[in-house]
PATIDREN-610884 format. One record per residue (C-alpha): residue in three letters; x, y, z. Coordinates in nm, 4 decimals. Layout:
BEGIN
site rest: ALA&xx: X&yy: Y&zz: Z $
...
//
This chain:
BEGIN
site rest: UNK&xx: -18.6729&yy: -5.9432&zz: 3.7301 $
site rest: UNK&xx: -18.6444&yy: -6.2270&zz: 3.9814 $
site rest: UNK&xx: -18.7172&yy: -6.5737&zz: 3.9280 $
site rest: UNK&xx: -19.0486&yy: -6.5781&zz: 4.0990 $
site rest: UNK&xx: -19.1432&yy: -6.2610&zz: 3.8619 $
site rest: UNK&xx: -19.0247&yy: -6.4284&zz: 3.6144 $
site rest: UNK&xx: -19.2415&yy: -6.7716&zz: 3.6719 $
site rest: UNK&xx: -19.5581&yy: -6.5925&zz: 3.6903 $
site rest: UNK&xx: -19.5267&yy: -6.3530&zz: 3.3970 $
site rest: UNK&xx: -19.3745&yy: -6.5730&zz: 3.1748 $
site rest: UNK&xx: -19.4693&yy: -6.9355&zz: 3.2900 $
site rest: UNK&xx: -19.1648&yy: -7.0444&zz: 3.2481 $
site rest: UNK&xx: -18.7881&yy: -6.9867&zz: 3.3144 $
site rest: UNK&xx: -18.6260&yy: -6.7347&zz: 3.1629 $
site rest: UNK&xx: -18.2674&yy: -6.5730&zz: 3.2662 $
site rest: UNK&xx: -18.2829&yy: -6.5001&zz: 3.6095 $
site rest: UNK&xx: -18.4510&yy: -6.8612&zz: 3.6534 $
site rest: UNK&xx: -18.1615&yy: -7.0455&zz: 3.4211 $
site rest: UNK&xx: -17.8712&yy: -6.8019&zz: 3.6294 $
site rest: UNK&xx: -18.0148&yy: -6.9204&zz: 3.9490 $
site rest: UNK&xx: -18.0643&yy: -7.3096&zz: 3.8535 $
site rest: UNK&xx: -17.6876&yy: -7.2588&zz: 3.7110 $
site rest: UNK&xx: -17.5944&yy: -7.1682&zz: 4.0254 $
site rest: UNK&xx: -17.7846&yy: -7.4226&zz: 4.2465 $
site rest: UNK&xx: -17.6324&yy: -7.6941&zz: 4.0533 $
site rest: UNK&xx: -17.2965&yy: -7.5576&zz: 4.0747 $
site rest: UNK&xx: -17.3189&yy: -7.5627&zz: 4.4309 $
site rest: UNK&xx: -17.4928&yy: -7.9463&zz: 4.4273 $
site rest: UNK&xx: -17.2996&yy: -8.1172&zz: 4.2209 $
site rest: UNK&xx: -16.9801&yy: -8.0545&zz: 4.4202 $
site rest: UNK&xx: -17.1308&yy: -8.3818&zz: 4.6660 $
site rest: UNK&xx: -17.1502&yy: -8.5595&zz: 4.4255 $
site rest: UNK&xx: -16.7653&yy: -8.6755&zz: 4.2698 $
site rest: UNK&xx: -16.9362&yy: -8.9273&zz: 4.0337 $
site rest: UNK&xx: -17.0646&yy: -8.6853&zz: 3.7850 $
site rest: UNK&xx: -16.8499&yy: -8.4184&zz: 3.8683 $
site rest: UNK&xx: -16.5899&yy: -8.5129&zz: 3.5222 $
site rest: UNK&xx: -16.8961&yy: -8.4342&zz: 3.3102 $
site rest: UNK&xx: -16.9387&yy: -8.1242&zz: 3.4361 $
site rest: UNK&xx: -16.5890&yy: -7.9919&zz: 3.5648 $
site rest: UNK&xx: -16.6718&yy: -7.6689&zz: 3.4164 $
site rest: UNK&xx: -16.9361&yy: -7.4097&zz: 3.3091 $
site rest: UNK&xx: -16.9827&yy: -7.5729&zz: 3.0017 $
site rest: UNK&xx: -17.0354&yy: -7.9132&zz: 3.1566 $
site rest: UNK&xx: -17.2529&yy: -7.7401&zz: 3.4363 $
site rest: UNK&xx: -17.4999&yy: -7.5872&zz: 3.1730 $
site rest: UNK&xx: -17.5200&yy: -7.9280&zz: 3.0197 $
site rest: UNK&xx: -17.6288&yy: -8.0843&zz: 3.3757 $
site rest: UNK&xx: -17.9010&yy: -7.7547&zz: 3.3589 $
site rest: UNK&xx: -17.9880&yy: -7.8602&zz: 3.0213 $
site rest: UNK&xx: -18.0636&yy: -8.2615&zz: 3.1404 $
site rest: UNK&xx: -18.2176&yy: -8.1445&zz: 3.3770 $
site rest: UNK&xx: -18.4598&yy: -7.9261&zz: 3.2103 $
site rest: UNK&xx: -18.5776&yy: -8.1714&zz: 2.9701 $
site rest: UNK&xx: -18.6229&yy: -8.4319&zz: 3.2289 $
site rest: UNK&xx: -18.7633&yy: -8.2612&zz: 3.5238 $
site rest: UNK&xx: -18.8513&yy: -7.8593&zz: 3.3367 $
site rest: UNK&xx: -19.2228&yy: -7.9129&zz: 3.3142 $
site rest: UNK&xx: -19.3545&yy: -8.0921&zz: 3.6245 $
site rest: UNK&xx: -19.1065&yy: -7.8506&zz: 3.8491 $
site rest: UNK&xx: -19.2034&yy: -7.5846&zz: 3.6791 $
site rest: UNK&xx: -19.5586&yy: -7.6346&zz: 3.7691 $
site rest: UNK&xx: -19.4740&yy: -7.7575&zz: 4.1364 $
site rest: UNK&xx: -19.2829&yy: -7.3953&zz: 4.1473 $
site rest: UNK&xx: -19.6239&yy: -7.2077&zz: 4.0463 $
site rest: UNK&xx: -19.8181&yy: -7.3837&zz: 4.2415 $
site rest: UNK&xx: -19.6437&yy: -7.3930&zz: 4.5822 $
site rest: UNK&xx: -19.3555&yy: -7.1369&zz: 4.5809 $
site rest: UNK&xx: -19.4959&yy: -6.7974&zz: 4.7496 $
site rest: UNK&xx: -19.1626&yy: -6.6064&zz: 4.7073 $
site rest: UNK&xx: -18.8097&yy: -6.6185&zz: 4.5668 $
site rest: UNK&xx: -18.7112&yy: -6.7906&zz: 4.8529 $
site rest: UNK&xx: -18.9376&yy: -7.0744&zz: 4.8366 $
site rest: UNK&xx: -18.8621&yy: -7.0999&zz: 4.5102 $
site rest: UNK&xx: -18.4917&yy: -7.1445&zz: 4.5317 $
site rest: UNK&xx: -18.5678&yy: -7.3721&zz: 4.8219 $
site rest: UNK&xx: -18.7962&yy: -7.5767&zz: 4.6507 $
site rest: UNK&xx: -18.5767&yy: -7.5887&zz: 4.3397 $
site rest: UNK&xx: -18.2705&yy: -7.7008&zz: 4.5201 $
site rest: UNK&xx: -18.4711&yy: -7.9878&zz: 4.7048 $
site rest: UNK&xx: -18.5915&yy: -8.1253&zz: 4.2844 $
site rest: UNK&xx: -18.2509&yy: -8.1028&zz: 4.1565 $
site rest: UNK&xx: -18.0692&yy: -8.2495&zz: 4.4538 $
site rest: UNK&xx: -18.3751&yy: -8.5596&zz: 4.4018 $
site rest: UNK&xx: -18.2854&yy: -8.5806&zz: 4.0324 $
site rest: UNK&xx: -17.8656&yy: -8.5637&zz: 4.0718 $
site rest: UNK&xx: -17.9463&yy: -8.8792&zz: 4.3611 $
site rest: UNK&xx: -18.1474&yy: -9.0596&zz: 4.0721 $
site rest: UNK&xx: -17.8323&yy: -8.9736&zz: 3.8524 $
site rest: UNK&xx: -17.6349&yy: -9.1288&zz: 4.0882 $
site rest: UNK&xx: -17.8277&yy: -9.4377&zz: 4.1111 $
site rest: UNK&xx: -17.8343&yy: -9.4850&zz: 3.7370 $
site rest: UNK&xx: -17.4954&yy: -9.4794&zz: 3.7181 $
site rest: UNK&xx: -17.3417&yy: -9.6712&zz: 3.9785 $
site rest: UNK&xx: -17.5615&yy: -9.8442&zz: 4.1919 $
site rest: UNK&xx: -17.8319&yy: -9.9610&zz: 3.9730 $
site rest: UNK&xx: -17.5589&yy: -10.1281&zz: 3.7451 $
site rest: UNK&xx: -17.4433&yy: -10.3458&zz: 4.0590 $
site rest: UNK&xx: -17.7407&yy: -10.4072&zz: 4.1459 $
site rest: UNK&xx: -17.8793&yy: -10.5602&zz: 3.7735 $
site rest: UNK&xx: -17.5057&yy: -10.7588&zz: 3.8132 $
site rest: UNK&xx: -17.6629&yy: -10.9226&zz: 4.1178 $
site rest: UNK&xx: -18.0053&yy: -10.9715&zz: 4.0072 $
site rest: UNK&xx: -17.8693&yy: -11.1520&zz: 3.6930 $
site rest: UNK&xx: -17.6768&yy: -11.3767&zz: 3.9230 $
site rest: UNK&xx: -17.9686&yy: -11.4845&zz: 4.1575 $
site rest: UNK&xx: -18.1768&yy: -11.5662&zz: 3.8739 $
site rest: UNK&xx: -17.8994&yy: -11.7212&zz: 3.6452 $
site rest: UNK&xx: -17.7674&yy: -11.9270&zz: 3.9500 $
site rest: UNK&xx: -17.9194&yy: -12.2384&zz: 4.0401 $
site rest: UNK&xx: -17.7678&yy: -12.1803&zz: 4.3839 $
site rest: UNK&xx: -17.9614&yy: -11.8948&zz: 4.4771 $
site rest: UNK&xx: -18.3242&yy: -11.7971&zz: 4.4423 $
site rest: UNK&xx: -18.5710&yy: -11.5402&zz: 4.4738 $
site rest: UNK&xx: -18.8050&yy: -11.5986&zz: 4.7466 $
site rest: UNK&xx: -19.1512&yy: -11.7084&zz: 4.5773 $
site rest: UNK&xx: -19.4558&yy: -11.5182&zz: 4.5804 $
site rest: UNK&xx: -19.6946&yy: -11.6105&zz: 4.8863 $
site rest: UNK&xx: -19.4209&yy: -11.7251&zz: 5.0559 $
site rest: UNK&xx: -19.2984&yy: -11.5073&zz: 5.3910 $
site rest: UNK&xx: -19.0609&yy: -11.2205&zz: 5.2286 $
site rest: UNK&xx: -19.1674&yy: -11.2891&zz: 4.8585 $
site rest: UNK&xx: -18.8883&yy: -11.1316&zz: 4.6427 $
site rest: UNK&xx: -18.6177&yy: -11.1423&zz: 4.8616 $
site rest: UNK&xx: -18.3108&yy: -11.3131&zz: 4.8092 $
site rest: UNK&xx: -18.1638&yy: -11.6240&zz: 4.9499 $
site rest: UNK&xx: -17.9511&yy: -11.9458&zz: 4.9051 $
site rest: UNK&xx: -18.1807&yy: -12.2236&zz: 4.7480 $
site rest: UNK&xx: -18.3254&yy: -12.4317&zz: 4.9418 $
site rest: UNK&xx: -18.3091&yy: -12.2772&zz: 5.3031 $
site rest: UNK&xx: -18.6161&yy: -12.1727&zz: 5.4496 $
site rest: UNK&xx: -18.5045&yy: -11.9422&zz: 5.7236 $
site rest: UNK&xx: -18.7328&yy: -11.6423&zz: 5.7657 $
site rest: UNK&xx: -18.7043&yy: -11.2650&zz: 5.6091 $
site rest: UNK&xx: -18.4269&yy: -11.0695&zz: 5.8494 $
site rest: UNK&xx: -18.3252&yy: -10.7840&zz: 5.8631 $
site rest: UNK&xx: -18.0662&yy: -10.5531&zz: 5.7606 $
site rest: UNK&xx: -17.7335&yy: -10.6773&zz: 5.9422 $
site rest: UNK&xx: -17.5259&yy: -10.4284&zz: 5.7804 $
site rest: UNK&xx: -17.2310&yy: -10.4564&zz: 6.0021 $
site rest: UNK&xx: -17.2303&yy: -10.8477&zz: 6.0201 $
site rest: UNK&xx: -17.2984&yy: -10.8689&zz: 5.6856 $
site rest: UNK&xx: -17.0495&yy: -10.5991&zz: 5.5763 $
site rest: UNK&xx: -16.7743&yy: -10.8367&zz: 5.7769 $
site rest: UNK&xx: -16.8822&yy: -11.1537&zz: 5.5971 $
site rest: UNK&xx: -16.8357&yy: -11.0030&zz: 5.2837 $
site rest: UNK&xx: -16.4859&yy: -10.8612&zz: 5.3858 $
site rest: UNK&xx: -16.3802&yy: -11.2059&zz: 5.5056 $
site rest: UNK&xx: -16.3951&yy: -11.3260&zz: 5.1359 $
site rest: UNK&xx: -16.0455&yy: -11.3072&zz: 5.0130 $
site rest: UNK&xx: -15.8949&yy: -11.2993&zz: 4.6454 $
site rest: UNK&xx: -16.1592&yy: -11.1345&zz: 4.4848 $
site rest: UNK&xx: -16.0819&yy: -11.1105&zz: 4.1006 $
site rest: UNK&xx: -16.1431&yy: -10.8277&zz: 3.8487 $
site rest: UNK&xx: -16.1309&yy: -10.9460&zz: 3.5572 $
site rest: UNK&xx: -15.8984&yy: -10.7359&zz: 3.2837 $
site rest: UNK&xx: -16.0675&yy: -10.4640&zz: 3.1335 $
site rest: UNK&xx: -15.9603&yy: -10.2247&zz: 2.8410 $
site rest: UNK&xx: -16.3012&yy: -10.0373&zz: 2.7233 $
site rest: UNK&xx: -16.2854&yy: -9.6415&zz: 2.8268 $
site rest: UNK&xx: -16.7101&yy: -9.6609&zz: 2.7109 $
site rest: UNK&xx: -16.8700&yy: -9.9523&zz: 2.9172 $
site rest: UNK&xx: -16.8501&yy: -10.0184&zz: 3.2846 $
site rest: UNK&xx: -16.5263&yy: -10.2803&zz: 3.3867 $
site rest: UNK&xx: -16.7447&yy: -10.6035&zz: 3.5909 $
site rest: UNK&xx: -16.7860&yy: -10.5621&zz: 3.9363 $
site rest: UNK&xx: -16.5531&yy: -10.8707&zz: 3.9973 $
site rest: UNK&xx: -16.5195&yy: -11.2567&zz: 3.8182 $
site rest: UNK&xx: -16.7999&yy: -11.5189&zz: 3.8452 $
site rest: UNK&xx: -16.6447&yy: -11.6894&zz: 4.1040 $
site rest: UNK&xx: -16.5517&yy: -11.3918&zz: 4.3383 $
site rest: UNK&xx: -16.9371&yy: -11.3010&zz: 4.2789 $
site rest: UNK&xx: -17.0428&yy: -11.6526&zz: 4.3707 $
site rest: UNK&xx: -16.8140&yy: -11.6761&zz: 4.6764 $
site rest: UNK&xx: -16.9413&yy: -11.3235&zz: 4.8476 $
site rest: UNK&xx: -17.2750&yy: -11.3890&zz: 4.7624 $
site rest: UNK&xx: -17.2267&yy: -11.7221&zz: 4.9735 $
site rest: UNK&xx: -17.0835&yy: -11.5705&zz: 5.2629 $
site rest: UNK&xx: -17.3401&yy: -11.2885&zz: 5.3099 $
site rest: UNK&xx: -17.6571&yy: -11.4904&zz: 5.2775 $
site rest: UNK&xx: -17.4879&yy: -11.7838&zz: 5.5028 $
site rest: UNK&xx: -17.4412&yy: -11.4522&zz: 5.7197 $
site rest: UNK&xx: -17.7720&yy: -11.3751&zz: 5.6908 $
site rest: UNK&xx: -17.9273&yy: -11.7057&zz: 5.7462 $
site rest: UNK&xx: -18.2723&yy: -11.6234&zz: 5.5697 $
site rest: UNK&xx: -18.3518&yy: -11.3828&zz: 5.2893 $
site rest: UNK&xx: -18.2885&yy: -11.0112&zz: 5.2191 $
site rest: UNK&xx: -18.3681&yy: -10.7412&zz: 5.0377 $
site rest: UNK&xx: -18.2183&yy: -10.6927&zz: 4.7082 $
site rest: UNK&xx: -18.1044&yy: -10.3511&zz: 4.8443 $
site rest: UNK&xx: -17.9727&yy: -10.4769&zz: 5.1434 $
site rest: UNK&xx: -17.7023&yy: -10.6889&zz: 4.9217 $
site rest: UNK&xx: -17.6450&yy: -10.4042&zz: 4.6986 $
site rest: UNK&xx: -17.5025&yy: -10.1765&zz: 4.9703 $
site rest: UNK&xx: -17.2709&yy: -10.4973&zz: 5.1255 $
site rest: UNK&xx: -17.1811&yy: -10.5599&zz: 4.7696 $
site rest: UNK&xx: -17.1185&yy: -10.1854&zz: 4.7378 $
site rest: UNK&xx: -16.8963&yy: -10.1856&zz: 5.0387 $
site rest: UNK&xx: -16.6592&yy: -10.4768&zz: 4.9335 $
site rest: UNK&xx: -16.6485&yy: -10.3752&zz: 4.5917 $
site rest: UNK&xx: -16.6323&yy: -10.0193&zz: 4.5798 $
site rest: UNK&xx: -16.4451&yy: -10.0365&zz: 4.2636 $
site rest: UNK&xx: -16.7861&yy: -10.1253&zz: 4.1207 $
site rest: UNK&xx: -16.9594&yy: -9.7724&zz: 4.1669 $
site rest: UNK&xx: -16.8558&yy: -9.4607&zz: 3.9967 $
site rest: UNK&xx: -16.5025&yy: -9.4748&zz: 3.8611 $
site rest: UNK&xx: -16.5240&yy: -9.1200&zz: 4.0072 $
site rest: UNK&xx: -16.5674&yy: -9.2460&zz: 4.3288 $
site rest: UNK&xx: -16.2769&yy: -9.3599&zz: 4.5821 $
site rest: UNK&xx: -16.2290&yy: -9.6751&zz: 4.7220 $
site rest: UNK&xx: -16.2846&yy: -9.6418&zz: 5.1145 $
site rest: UNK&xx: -15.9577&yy: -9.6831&zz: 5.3092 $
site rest: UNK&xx: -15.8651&yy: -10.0154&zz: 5.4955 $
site rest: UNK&xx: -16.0234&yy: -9.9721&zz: 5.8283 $
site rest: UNK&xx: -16.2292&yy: -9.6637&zz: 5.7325 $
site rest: UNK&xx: -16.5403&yy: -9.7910&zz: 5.7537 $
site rest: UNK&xx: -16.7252&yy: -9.8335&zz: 6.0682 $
site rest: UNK&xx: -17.0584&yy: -9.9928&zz: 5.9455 $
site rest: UNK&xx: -17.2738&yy: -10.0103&zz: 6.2512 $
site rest: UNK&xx: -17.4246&yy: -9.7289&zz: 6.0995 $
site rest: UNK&xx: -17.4373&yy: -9.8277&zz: 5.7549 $
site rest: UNK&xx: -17.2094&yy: -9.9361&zz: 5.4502 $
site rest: UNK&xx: -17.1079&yy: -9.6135&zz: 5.2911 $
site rest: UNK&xx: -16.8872&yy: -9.3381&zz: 5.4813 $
site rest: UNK&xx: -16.6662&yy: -9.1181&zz: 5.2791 $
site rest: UNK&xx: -16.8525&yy: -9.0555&zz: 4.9841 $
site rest: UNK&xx: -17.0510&yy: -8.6871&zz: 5.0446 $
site rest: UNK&xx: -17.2935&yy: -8.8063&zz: 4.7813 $
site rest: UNK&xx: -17.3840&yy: -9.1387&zz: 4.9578 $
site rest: UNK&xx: -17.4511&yy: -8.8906&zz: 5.2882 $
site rest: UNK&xx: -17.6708&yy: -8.6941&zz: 5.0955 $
site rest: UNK&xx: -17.8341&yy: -9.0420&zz: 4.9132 $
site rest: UNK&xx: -17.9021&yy: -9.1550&zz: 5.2982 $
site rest: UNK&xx: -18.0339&yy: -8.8488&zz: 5.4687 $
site rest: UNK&xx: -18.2958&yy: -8.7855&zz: 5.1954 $
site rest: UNK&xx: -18.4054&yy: -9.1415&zz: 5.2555 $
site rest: UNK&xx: -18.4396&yy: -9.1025&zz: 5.5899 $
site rest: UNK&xx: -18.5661&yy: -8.7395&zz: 5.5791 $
site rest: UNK&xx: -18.8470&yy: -8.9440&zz: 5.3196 $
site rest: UNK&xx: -18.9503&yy: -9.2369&zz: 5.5318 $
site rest: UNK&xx: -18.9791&yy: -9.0275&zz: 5.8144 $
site rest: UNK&xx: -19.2128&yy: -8.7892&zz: 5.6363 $
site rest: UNK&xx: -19.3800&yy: -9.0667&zz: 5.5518 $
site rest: UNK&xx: -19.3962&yy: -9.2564&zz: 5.8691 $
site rest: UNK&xx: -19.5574&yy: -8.8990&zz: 5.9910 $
site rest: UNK&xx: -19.8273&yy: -8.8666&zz: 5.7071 $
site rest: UNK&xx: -19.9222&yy: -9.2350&zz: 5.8029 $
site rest: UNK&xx: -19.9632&yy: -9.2046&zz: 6.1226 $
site rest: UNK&xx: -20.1874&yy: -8.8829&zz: 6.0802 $
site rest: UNK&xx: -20.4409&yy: -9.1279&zz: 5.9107 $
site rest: UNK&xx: -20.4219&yy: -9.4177&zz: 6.2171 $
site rest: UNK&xx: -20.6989&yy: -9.3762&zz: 6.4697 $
site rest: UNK&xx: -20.6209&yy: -9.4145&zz: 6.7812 $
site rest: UNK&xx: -20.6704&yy: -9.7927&zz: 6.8431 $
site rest: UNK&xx: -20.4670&yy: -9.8308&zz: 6.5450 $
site rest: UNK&xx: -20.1815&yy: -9.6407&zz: 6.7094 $
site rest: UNK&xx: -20.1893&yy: -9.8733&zz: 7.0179 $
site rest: UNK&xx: -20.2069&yy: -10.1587&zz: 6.8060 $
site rest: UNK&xx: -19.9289&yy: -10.1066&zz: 6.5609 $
site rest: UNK&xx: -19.6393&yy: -10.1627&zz: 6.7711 $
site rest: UNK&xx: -19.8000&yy: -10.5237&zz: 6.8652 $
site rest: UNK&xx: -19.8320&yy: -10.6365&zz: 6.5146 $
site rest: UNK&xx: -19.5205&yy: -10.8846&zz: 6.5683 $
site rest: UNK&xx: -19.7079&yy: -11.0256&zz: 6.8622 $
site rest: UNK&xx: -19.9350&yy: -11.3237&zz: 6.9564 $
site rest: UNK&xx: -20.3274&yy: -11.2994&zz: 6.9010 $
site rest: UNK&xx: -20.3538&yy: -11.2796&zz: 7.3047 $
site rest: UNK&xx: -20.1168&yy: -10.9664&zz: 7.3128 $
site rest: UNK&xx: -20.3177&yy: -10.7411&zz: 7.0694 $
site rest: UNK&xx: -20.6456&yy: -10.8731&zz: 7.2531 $
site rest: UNK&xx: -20.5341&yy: -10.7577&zz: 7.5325 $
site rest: UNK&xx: -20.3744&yy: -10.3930&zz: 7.3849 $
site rest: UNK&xx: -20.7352&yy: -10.3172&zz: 7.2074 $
site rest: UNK&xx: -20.9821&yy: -10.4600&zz: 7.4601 $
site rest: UNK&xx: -21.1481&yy: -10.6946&zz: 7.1630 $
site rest: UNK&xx: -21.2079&yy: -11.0223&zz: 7.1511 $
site rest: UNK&xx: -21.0515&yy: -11.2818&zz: 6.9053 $
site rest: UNK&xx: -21.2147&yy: -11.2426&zz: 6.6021 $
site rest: UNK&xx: -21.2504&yy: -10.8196&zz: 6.5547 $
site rest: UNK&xx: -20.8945&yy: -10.8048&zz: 6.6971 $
site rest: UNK&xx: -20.7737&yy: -11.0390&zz: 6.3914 $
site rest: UNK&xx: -20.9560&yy: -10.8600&zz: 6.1470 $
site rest: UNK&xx: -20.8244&yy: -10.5411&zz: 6.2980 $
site rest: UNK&xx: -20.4560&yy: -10.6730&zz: 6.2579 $
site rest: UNK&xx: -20.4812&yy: -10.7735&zz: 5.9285 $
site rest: UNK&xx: -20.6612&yy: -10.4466&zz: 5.8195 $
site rest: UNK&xx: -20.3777&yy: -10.2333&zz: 5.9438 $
site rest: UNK&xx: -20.1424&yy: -10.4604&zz: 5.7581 $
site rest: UNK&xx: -20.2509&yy: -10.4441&zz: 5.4548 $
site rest: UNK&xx: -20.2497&yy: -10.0628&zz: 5.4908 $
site rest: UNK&xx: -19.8637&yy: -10.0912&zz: 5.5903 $
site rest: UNK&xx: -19.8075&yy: -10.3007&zz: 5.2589 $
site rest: UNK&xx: -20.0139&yy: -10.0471&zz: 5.0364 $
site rest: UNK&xx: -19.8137&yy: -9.7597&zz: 5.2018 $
site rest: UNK&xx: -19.4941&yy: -9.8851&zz: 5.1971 $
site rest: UNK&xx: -19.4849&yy: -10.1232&zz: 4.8656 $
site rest: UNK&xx: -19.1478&yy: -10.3079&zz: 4.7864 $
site rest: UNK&xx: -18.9362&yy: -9.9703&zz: 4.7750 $
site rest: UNK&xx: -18.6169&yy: -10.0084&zz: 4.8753 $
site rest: UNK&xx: -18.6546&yy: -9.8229&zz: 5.1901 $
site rest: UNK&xx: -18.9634&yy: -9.9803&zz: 5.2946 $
site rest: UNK&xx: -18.7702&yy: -10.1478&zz: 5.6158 $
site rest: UNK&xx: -18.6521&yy: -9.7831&zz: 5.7189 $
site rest: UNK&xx: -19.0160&yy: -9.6357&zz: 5.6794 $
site rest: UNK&xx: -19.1842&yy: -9.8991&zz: 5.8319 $
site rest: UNK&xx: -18.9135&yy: -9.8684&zz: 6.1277 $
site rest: UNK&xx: -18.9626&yy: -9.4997&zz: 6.1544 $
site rest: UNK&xx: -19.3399&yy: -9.5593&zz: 6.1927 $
site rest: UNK&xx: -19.3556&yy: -9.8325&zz: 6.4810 $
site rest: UNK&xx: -19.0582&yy: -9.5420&zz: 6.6770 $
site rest: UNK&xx: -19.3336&yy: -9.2900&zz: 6.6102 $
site rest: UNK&xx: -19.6221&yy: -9.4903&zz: 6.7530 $
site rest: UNK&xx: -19.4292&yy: -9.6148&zz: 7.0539 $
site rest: UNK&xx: -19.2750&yy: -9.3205&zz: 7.1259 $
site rest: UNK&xx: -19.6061&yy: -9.1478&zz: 7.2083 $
site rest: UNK&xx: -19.6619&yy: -8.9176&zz: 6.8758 $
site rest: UNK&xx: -20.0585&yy: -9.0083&zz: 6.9217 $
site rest: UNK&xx: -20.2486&yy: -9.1296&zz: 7.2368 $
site rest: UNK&xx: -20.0561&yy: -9.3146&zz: 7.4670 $
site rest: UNK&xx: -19.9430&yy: -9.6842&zz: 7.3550 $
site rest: UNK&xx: -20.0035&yy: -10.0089&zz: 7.5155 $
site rest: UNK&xx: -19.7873&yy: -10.0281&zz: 7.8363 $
site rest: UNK&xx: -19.7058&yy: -10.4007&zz: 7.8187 $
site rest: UNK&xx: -19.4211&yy: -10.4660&zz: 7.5332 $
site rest: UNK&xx: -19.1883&yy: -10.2458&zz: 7.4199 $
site rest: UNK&xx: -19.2196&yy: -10.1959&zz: 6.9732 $
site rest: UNK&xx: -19.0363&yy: -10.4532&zz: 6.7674 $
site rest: UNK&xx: -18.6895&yy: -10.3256&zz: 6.6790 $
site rest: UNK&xx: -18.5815&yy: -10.2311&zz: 6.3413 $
site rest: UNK&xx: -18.4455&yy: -10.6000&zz: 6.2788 $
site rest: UNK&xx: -18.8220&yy: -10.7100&zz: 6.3248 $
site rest: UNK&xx: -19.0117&yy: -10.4832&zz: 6.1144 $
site rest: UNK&xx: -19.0950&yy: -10.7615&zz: 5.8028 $
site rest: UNK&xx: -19.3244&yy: -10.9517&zz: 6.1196 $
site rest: UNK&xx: -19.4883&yy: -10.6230&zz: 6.1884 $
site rest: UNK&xx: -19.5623&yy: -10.6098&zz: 5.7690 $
site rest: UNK&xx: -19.6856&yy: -11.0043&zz: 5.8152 $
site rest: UNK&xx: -19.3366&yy: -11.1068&zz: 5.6296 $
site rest: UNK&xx: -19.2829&yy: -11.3893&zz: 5.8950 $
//
């Protein structure tokens, strides 16, 4: 009996489903070295099919019924839920313990600051008492700050249980420093994760290697050699373009021509719309609060929203206005009304 056979008779897995998840997550897990020491063999495996069972079993199960025609689809579709959940894993693990590090700096910091709410790029992070305005990522010029910051201490650590600190308090305070001085206005919490992540590898997975001196080319982003942060990156991008897509679906086609203008003066998306003054403003901020609903404070919102002004300038609708080119990626937060 198959595992699709074995879905619909039974409702739920049974051998041929547990041999085939067994099997997908053998395969998966191989990308990703940070949990690989938990499950180094078929033991440890079965134990990764377990966790994932009793966190994911139910709803995937009834995704499967509902939406997998065949054993293929369902082996498709099942891969695709347990790659999601082994990236959350990931996360958990590495990742989202730099990033509370951080977050309990900012706030326990008089030097640095979260960016108020109802101020221009509420939540973001920045050094107290500058007002420069929300920017975007930076990666490689931010990366390089971060490197320039020399004698970084790690502090010594004996426990085999809890996670060794990411670096001293003064190290922290230092690179912290350097990238927002870098940055000269506020970023996403996400944005100093992955610089953070990148000058302290150490920090992430002890599974994990450190990148190599020189390895690292970050114009196209802070992580290179780990197969897991390829796979992390991809899905995100695969997932604010499907997003960007759905989105623009839904935009009529005014709202096409008008979205790569949001950045612009009053007088530009007047002239884009053929309205006058007061129905183009109401227009503008109508479509931006539907970009905010859509896109939230995720940590990709800056790479969806990006995706979505390249789909409506590059044509994927009626034709857009001929006048300005879209904002680039580095100028999405004024398209969102951040600036």
């Amino acid at each position: 009996m198959t595992p699709y056979e074995e879905l619909h008779m039974h409702g739920k897995f049974d051998e041929a489903g547990y041999n085939l998840l067994f099997e997908l997550t053998r395969q998966e897990i191989r990308l990703f070295r940070g949990l690989q020491p938990a499950a180094g063999d078929d033991n440890g495996i079965w134990d990764v099919v377990g966790e994932f069972l009793v966190q994911r079993g139910r709803p995937v199960t009834t995704m499967l019924l509902a939406q997998a025609p065949d054993d293929e689809a369902v082996g498709r579709l099942l891969r695709r839920s347990l790659r999601n959940w082994l990236i959350d894993q990931v996360r958990q693990t590495d990742r989202g313990a730099l990033r509370r590090r951080l977050e309990r700096l900012i706030s326990e910091d008089e030097r640095f600051e979260a960016v108020p709410s109802g101020q221009p790029g509420a939540g973001r992070w920045r050094l107290t008492g500058s007002n420069g305005p929300p920017v975007g990522p930076q990666l490689a010029d931010l990366c390089a700050a971060a490197r320039s910051v020399q004698d970084v201490r790690v502090p010594p650590w004996a426990s085999e249980q809890r996670r060794a600190p990411a670096a001293d308090e003064p190290s922290l305070f230092r690179i912290m420093v350097a990238v927002l001085t870098e940055a000269g206005g506020s970023l996403e919490p996400a944005a100093v994760v992955a610089v953070f992540a990148d000058r302290l590898p150490h920090a992430l997975d002890p599974a994990e290697e450190c990148l190599a001196d020189g390895a690292a080319e970050l114009g196209a982003g802070p992580e290179t050699d780990d197969p897991a942060s390829v796979v992390v990156d991809l899905e995100e991008t695969e997932s604010a373009a499907r997003l960007a897509r759905g989105f623009v679906a839904q935009l009529s086609a005014e709202e096409r021509r008008l979205l790569p203008h949001l950045a612009g003066p009053i007088e530009e998306q007047m002239k884009v719309i053929g309205r006058g003054r007061s129905q183009t403003y109401l227009r503008v901020t109508a479509l931006r609060e539907r970009l905010r609903a859509l896109l939230g404070e995720e940590e990709d919102r800056v790479l969806a929203a990006g995706e979505l002004l390249t789909l409506c300038a590059s044509g994927s609708g009626p034709a857009m206005g001929p006048d300005r080119p879209p904002d680039s990626r580095g100028d999405v937060p004024s398209a969102l009304g951040d600036r």
